[in-house]
C-alpha positions in Angstrom: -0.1 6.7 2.7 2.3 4.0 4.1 5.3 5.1 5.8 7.6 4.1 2.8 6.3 6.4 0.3 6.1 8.7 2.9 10.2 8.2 3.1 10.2 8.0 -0.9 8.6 11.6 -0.8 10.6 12.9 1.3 13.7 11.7 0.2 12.4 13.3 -3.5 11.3 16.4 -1.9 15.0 16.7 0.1 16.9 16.1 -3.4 14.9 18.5 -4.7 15.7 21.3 -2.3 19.1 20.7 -2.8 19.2 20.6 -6.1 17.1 23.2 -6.5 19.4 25.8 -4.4 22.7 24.0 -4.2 22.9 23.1 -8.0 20.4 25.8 -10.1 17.2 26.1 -9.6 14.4 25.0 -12.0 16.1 21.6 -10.8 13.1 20.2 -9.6 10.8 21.4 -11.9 12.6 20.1 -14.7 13.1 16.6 -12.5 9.3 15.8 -12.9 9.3 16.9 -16.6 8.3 20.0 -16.8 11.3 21.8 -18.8 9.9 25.1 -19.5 9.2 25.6 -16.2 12.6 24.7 -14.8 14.4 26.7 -17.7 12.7 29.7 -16.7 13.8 29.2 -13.1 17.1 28.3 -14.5 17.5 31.7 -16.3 16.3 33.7 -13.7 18.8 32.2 -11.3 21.4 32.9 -13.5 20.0 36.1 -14.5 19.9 37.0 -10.6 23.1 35.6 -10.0 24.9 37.7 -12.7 23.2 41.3 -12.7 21.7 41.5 -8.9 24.1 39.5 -7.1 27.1 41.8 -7.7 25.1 45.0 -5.8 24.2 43.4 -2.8 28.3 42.7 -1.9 28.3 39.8 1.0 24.2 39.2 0.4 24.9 37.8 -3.1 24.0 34.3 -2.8 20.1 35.9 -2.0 18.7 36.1 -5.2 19.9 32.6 -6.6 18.6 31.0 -3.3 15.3 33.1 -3.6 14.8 31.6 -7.0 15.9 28.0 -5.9 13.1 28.4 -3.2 10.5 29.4 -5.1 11.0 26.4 -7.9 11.2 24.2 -5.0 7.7 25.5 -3.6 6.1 25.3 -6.6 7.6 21.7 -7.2 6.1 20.8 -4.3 2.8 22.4 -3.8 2.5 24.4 -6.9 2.4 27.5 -5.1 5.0 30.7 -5.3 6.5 31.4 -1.8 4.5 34.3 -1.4 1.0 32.6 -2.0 1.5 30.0 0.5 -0.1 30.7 3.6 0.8 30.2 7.3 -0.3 27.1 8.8 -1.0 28.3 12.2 -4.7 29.1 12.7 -5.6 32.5 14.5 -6.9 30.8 18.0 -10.5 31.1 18.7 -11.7 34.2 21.1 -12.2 33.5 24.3 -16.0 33.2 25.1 -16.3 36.1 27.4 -15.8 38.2 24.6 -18.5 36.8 22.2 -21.5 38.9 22.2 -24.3 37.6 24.1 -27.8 37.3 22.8 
């Protein structure tokens, strides 16, 4: 990839982030056409925003940016939150405790 549509992407990716928890989420989804998609983010932010939101007092802003998240994630790499994986690989065991044979 060339370093401008590297900047293009990430510029997009960026606007989408904040759209997607600043603004309502399904933002992004519906951004790159998918609408059913980003109305079912839409309604669950709302839907979080209005019956969660007031029980959790000074935490009520978690649910809508949960939702905003997760649309975001799967915008970008089609993947919920909780089915991405950590990118840090387990190191390698040290070679003294490999079983010789």
């Amino acid at each position: 990839m060339s370093d401008q549509s590297s900047t293009g992407l990430q510029v997009t990716n960026a606007l989408k982030l904040f759209a997607d928890v600043a603004i309502m989420p399904g933002s992004g989804q519906l951004v790159e056409g998918k609408v059913a998609e980003g109305a079912l983010y839409g309604v669950a932010g709302l839907a979080g925003k209005l019956l969660i939101s007031p029980l959790l007092g000074p935490l009520f802003w978690v649910p809508w940016v949960a939702v905003g998240l997760d649309s975001y994630s799967m915008s970008v790499d089609g993947k919920h939150l909780w089915d991405l994986k950590s990118p840090v690989a387990a190191p390698p065991a040290p070679a003294s405790s490999l079983p010789k044979k």
